[in-house]
N, C-alpha and C positions, 0 to 999 in steps of 0.2 A: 504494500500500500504506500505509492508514495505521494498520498493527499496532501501531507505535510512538509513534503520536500521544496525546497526554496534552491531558488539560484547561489551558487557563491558568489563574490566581488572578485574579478580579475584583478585590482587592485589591490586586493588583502592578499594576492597568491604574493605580487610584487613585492609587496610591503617586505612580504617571510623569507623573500630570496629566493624566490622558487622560479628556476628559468627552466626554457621548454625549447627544444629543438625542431619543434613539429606545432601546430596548435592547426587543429581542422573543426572549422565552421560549418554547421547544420540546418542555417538558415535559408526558408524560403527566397527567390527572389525579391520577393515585394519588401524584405526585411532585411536585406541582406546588407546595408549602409549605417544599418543597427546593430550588427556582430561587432564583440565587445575587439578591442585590438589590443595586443600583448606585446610591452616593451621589450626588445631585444631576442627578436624571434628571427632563427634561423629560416623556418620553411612556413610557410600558409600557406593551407590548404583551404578550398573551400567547395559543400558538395552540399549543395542546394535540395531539402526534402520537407512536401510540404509541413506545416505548422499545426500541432494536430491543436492548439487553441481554435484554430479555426473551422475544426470539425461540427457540424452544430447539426450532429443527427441522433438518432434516438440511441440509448446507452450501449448497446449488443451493435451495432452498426458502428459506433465511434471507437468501442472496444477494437470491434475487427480490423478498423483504419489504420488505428495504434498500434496493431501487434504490425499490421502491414509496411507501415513505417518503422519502425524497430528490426524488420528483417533486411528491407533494403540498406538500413543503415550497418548491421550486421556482415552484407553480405560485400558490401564497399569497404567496409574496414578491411576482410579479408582479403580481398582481391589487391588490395593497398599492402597488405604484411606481406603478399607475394613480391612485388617489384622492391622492396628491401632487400640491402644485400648482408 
């Protein structure tokens, strides 16, 4: 259940000294000027899927959208751990 789950602040990663050689973005196109940006970043990535906020169908429908989106995102990660060497 992550009803309770909140964003973290890219900013608080900063603050902690946490750098990142990769940072890939999940945003829709229509929101894509709104992806947070990370100081001192080797690679960005960015792999545009819709926004399931913007799901606004009946609960068993938007479930199915979600898992649908969480696969594709799934299956792009993988296909990305491929082309690493």
């Amino acid at each position: 259940d992550l009803s309770k789950a909140k964003s973290d602040s890219v900013f608080e990663f900063f603050k902690e000294g946490r750098l990142y050689d990769y940072v890939i973005t999940v945003c829709d196109e229509t929101a894509a000027g709104q992806c947070p940006v990370f100081p001192g970043i080797t690679k960005r990535l960015h792999w545009p899927f819709m926004d399931p906020e913007a799901l606004s169908s009946a609960h068993q429908e938007k479930l199915e959208a979600l898992r649908d989106i969480r696969n594709q995102i799934r299956e792009k990660v993988r296909d990305w751990f491929k082309t690493l060497s």
